[in-house]
C-alpha positions in Angstrom: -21.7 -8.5 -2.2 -20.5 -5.5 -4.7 -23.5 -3.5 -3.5 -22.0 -3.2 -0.6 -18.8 -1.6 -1.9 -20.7 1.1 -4.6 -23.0 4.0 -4.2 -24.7 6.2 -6.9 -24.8 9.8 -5.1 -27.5 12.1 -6.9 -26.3 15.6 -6.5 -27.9 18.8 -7.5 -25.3 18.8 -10.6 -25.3 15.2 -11.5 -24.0 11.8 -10.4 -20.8 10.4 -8.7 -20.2 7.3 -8.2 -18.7 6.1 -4.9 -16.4 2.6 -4.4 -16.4 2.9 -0.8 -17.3 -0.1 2.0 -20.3 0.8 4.5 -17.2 2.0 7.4 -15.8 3.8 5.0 -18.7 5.6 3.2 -19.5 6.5 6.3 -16.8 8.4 7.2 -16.3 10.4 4.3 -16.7 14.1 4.9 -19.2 16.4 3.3 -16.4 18.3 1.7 -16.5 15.5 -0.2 -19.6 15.6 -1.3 -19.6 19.7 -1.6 -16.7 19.1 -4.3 -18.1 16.3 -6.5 -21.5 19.0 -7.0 -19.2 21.7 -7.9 -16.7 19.4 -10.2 -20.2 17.9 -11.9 -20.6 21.9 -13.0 -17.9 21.7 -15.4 -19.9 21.4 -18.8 -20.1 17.9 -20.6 -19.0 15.8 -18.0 -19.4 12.0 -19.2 -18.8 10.3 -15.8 -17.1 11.0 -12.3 -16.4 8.7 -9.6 -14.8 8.5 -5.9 -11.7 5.6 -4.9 -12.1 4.7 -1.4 -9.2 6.1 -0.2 -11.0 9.9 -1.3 -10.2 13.1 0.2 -10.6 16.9 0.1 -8.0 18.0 -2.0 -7.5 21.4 -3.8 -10.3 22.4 -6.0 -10.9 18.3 -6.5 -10.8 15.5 -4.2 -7.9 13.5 -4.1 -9.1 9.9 -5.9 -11.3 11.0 -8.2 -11.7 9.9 -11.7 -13.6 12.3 -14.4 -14.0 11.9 -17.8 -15.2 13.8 -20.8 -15.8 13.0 -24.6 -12.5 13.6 -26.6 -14.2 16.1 -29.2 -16.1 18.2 -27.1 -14.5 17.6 -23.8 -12.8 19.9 -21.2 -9.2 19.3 -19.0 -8.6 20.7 -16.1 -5.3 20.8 -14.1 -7.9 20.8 -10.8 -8.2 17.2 -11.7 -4.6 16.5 -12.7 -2.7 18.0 -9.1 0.1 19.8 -9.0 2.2 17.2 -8.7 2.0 15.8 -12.3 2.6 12.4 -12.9 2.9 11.4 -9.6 3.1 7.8 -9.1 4.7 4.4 -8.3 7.1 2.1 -9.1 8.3 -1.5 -7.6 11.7 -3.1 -8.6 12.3 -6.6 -7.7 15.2 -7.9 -6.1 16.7 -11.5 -5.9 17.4 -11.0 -2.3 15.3 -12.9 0.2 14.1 -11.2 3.5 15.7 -13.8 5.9 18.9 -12.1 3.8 17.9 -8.7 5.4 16.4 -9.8 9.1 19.7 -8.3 10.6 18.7 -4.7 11.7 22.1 -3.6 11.4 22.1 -4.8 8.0 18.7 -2.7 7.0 20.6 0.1 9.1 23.8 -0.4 6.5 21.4 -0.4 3.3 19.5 2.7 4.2 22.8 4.5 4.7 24.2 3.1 1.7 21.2 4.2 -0.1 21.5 7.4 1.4 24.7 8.2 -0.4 23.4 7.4 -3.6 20.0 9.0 -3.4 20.1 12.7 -2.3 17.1 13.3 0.5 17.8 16.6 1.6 15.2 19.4 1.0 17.4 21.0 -1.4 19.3 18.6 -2.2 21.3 18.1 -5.8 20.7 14.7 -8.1 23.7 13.1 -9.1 23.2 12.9 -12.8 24.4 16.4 -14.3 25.5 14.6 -16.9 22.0 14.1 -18.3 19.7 16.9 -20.2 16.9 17.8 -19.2 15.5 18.7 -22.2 15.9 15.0 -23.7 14.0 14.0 -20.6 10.9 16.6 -20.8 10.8 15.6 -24.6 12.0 11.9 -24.6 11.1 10.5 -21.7 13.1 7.4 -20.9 14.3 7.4 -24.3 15.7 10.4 -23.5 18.4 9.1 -21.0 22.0 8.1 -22.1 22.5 4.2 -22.4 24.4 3.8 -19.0 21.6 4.5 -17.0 19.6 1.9 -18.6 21.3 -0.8 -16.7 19.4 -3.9 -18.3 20.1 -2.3 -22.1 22.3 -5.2 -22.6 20.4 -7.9 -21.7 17.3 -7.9 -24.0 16.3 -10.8 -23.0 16.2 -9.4 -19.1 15.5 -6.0 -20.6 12.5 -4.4 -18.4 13.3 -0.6 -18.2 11.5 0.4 -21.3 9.0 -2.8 -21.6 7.5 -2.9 -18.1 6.2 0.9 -17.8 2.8 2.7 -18.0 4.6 4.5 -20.5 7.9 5.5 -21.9 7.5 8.3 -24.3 4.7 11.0 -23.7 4.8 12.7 -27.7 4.8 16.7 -26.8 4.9 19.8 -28.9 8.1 21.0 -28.0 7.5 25.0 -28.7 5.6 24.7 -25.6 8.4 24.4 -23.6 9.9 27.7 -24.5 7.9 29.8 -22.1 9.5 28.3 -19.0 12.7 30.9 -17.6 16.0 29.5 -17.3 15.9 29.2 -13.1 13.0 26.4 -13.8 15.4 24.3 -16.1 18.5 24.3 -13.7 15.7 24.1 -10.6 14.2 20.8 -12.2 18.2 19.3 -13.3 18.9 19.8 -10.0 16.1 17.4 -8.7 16.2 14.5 -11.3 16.4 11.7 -9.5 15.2 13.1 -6.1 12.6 12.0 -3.4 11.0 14.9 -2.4 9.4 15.3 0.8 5.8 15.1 2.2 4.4 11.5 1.5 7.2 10.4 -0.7 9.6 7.4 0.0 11.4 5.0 -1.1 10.3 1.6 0.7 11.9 -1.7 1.0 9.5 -4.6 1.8 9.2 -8.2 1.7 6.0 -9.7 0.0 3.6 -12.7 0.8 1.7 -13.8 -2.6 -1.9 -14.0 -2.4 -2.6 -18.0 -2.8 -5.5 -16.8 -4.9 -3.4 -15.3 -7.6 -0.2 -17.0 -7.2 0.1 -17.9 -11.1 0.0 -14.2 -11.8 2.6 -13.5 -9.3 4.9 -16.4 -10.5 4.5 -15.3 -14.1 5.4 -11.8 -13.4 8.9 -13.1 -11.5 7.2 -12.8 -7.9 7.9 -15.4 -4.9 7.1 -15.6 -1.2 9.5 -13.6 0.8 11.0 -11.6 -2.2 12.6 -8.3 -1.1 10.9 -5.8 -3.4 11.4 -1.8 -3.2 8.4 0.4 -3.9 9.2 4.1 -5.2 6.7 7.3 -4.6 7.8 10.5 -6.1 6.5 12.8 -8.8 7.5 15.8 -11.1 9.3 17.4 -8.3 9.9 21.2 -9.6 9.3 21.0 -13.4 5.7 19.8 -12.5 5.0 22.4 -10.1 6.3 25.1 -12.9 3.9 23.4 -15.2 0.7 23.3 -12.9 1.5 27.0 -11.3 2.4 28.5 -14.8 -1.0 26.9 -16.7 -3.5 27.1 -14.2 -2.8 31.0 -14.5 -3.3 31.2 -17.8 -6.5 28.5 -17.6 -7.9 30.8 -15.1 -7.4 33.9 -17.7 -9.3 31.6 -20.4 -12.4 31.2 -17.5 -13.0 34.6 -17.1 -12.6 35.8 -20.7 -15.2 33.0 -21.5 -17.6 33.3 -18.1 -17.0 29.7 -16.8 -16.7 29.1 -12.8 -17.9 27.0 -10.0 -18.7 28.0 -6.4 -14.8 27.0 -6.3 -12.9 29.4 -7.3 -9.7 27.2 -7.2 -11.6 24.2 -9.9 -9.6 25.4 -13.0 -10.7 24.0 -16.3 -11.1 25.0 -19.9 -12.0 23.3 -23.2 -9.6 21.0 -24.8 -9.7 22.7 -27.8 -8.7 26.0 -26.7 -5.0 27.0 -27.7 -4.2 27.3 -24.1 -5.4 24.4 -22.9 -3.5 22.4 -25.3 -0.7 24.2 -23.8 -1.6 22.4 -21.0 -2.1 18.9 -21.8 1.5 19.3 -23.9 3.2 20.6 -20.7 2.2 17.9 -18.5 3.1 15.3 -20.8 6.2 17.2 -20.4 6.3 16.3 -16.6 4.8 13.1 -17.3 8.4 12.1 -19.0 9.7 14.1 -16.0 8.1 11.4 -13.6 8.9 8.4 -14.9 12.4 9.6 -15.9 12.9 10.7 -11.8 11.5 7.7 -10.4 14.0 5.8 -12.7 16.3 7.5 -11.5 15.8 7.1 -8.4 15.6 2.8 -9.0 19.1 3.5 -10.3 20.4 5.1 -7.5 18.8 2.6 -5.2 20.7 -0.4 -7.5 23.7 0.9 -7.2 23.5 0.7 -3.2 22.6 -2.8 -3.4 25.4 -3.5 -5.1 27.6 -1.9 -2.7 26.0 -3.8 -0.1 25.3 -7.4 -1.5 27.9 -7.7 -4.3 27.6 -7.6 -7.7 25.0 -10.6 -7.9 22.5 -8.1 -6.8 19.7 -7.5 -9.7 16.9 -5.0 -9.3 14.6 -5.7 -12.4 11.7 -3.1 -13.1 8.6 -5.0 -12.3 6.3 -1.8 -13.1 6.0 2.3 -13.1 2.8 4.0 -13.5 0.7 7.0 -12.4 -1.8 8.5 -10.5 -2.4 12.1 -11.3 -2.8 12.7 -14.9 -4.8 13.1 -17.6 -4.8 11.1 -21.0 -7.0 10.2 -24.0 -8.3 6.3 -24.1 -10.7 4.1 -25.9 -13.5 2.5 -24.4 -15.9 0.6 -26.2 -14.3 2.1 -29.2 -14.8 5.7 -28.7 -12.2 8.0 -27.4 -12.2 9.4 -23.7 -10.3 12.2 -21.9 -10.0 10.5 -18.6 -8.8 12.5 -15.2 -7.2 10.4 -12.5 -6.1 12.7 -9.9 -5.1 9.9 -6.8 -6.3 7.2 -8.7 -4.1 4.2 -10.3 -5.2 2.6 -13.9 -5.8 -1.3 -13.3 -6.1 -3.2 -16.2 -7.2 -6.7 -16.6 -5.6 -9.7 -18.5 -6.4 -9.4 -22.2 -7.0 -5.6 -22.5 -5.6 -4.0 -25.7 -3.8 -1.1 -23.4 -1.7 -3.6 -21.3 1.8 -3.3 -22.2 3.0 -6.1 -24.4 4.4 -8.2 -21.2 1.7 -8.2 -19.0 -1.0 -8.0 -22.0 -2.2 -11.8 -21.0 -2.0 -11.5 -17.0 -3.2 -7.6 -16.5 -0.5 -5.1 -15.4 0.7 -4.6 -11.8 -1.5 -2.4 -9.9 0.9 -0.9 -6.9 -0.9 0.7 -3.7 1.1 1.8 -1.1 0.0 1.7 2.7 1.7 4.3 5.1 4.4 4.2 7.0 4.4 1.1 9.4 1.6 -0.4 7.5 1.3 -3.2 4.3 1.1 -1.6 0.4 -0.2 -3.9 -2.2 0.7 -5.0 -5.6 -3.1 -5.4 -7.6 -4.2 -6.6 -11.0 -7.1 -5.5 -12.9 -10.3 -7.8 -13.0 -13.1 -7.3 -15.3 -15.0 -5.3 -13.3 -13.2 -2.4 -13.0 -14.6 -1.5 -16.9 -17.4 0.0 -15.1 -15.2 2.8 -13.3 -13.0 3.4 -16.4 -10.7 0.7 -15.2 -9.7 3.1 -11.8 -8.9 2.2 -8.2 -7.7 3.4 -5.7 -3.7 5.2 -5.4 -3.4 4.3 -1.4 -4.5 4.8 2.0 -5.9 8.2 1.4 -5.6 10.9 4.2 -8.3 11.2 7.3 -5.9 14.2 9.2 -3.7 17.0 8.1 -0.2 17.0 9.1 -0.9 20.0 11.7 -3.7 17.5 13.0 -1.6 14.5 13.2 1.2 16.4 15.2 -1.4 17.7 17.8 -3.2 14.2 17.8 -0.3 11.1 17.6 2.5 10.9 19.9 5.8 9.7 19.1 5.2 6.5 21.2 2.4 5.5 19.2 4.0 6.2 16.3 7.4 4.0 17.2 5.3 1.2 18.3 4.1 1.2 14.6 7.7 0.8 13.3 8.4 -1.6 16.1 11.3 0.5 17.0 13.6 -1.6 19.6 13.0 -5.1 18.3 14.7 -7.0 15.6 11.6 -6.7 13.5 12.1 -2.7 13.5 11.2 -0.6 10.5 14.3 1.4 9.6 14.2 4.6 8.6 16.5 7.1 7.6 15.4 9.9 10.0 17.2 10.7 13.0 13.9 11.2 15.1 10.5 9.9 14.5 9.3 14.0 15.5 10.5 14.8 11.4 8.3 12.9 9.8 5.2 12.3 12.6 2.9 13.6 10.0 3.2 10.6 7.7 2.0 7.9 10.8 0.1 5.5 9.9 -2.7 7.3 12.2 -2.7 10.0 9.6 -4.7 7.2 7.0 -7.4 5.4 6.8 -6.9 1.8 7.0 -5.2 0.5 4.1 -6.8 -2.9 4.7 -10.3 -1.4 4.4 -9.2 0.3 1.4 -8.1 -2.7 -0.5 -11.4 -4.8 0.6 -13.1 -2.2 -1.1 -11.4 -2.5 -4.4 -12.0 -6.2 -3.8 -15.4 -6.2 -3.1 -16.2 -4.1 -5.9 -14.9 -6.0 -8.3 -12.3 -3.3 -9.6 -9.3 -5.4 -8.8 -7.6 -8.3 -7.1 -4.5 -8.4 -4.8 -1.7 -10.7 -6.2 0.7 -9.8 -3.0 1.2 -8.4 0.1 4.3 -6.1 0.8 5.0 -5.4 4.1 8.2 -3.1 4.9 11.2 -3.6 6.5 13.2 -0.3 5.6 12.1 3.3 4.7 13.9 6.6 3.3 12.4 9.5 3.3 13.1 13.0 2.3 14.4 15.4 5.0 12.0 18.5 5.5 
C-alpha cells in the first residue's frame, strides 16, 4: 500500500514529506531530520520532500526536493550542490551481452576505453579543439558538428532530441567575473570522469515484463549492452558554487537572513546576485551535459576500435540531479530544487521531450558498484512530489567509514573477481576505490521498491554491470 512508502513529518518549521519504505524510514538519521527544520526556515517555502535514498549532505540533504513560488521565491545553491548539473546518461549499444561474456574481452574494452577517456586525477580531455565558451553558453549546440556523431542521420538523430535539455539560455556578462586559470582549468576537463562516485558503467539489461512496450518503444531488448554515464560540472561548476555562495552569503548578512546552519546559503530570486547565480549554473548546466557527451563520445570511439565499425551507441537519455529550474504545475510557475533527486515524468506530460512525450522519459538510477541501476519512467503519481524520485542508492557510510569497516575480500566477492562473471574494472587494486563498495549504500533494491510503492515511478529495466571505469584518485 502507498502509505507504507510516504510519511508527513511535522517539524517545528513546517512539513517534509518523506518517500521512504518502513526499513528504510527507519534508518534514516536525525541529521536528517535536524536539516529539513532548518531548510523549512528559509522564507516562503511552498513544499519540501525526502527521496529514499536521502542523506546528510552539506547544508542540505542529499535527495531533497524544495520548491518555492517563482515571484516571491528564494534559490539557494545549498539545495543545488556543488557539483552543478550532475547527472546521468545511458547510451545504447547493438551489442548483446553473450558478445561480451569473455572476460578478456571486457578486460580489452575497458583498456580501449581507457585511451580514449582520460581518468587520471589531473588528467587532460582530448578535445582542445572545442571552446569552452560555446559550451558554457551553447550547450550542445555549442559543439562543432564532428562530435555530433548521429548529425547525419536525422532519422537516427538522438544527440540533441533525447536530452533533459540541450540549451540552458544564460546572460553571458555573467561569465566575465571568472579569472582566466578557471577557463583553461574547466577546458582541460571537458569530457572527463572525475573521481569520487563517478563512472562510466557498462551493463547488460533484463526489461521488466510489466513495461516491456515502453522498453521496446524506446529501442530496449533483453540482454542489450547499455553504458550508463555519472559525471558532473567538474571544475567550472565548482568555480560557480564556490564563487556565488560567497557572494550569497554577503547578501545574508547585509539582509539578516540565517538558519542554525551556517553553511544553508540562500537568497531571494530577485536579488541582482542571485540572479547571478541561477545564470552561472545554467552555465554549468551546459557544462554537464556537454561533458557527459563527451564522455559517450569518447566511449564510442572505443567500441569502435574494438567491435568494428558496425558498432552504434545511440543516446537513449541525459538528465540531472542537482539543479535548480522554473516549471509549471497546474499552471502556475515553480522554482523547484532537486539536489540528488532525478525528474520522472509520465507519458503524456507537456515537459517530456518530443520523443518520449507519449511513453514518459527514461528515469536512470544507478546502484553502486557490484550492484543493479535502473532505468524508470514516470507514473502519475509522482505529481504529488513535483514529479521527483530518487538519483540512487544514497550513502549510509563515509568513505573514511567504509575503509575502516569493508575489507577488500568483501568487496571482491561483490565484483565476483576470479570468475568469468567478474566485474571489470579499470583499477589496478580494489584498495583505490574501496570507498565506493557496494557496503557503502543502502540497498538499491529497497530504494527502487520505494519509488514503486509510492507510486512515483515504475521500472522499465534492470541493468546489471559487467564492466566499470573509474577515475583514478
Amino acid at each position: 500500500m502507498k502509505e507504507n512508502y510516504y510519511r508527513q513529518i511535522q517539524l517545528p518549521s513546517g512539513v517534509v514529506h518523506v518517500y521512504a519504505g518502513p526499513e528504510l524510514f527507519k534508518g534514516l538519521d536525525y541529521q536528517v531530520f535536524q536539516m529539513a527544520n532548518n531548510n523549512l526556515q528559509i522564507p516562503n517555502g511552498m513544499y519540501m520532500s525526502y527521496t529514499p535514498d536521502v542523506h546528510v549532505g552539506v547544508g542540505t540533504c542529499i535527495g531533497t526536493t524544495a520548491v518555492w513560488n517563482t515571484h516571491n521565491g528564494y534559490v539557494s545553491p545549498s539545495i543545488v550542490g556543488s557539483d552543478i548539473g550532475c547527472g546521468m546518461r545511458v547510451h545504447m549499444t547493438n551489442v548483446h551481452k553473450d558478445e561480451l561474456k569473455d572476460v578478456k574481452l571486457r578486460r580489452k574494452l575497458v583498456k580501449t576505453i581507457e585511451k580514449y577517456l582520460p581518468v587520471e586525477d589531473h588528467a587532460r580531455g582530448h578535445f582542445s579543439d572545442i571552446r569552452l565558451e560555446h559550451i558554457v553558453t551553447k550547450g550542445l549546440h555549442g559543439l562543432p558538428k564532428k562530435y555530433i556523431p548521429d548529425g547525419y542521420t536525422p532519422r537516427k538523430a538522438t544527440s540533441l532530441t533525447h536530452v533533459e535539455s540541450n540549451k540552458f539560455t544564460i546572460d553571458e556578462n555573467a561569465l566575465n567575473r571568472f579569472p582566466s586559470n578557471v577557463w583553461h582549468r574547466s577546458h582541460r576537463q571537458l569530457g572527463t570522469l572525475g573521481n569520487g562516485n563517478h563512472f562510466a558503467e557498462i551493463q547488460s539489461i533484463e526489461i521488466a515484463e510489466e513495461n516491456r512496450d515502453v522498453a521496446e518503444a524506446w529501442g530496449l531488448f533483453d540482454g542489450q549492452v547499455v553504458i550508463m554515464i555519472h559525471s558532473g560540472s567538474r571544475a567550472w561548476g565548482g568555480s560557480v558554487s564556490q564563487t556565488c555562495s560567497s557572494d550569497i552569503l554577503k547578501v545574508m548578512r547585509m539582509h539578516g537572513l540565517g538558519t542554525a546552519d551556517p553553511k544553508l546559503l540562500y537568497a531571494p530570486l530577485e536579488h541582482p546576485e542571485a540572479q547571478n547565480y541561477v545564470n552561472l549554473m545554467y552555465s554549468a548546466l551546459n557544462y554537464a551535459v556537454v561533458n557527459r557527451h563527451l564522455i559517450a563520445y569518447a566511449i564510442r570511439e572505443a567500441g569502435k576500435d574494438v567491435f568494428g565499425s558496425k558498432f552504434e551507441m545511440s543516446t537513449l537519455y541525459d538528465l540531472m540531479h542537482n539543479y535548480a529550474w522554473e516549471e509549471k504545475h497546474d499552471e502556475q510557475s515553480y522554482f523547484v530544487h532537486r539536489k540528488g533527486a532525478t525528474r520522472s515524468l509520465p507519458a503524456g506530460h507537456p515537459d517530456n521531450p518530443q520523443p518520449y512525450l507519449t511513453t514518459g522519459h527514461p528515469a536512470l538510477i544507478p546502484g553502486s558498484m557490484g550492484t543493479a541501476s535502473y532505468i524508470m519512467v514516470g507514473a502519475p503519481g509522482g505529481k504529488a512530489n513535483f514529479h521527483s524520485i530518487c538519483h540512487g542508492a544514497g550513502r549510509i557510510r563515509s568513505r573514511s567509514a567504509t575503509k575502516r569497516l569493508v575489507t577488500l575480500n568483501e568487496f571482491a566477492s561483490y565484483m565476483r573477481v576470479g570468475t568469468n562473471d567478474e566485474i571489470v574494472v579499470n583499477q589496478r587494486s580494489l584498495e583505490s576505490i574501496l570507498d565506493e563498495s557496494p557496503q557503502a549504500y543502502k540497498d538499491v533494491d529497497q530504494i527502487i521498491e520505494s519509488v514503486v510503492g509510492a507510486g512515483l515511478a515504475e521500472v522499465v529495466a534492470k541493468c546489471k554491470p559487467m564492466a566499470a571505469v573509474k577515475g583514478a584518485k
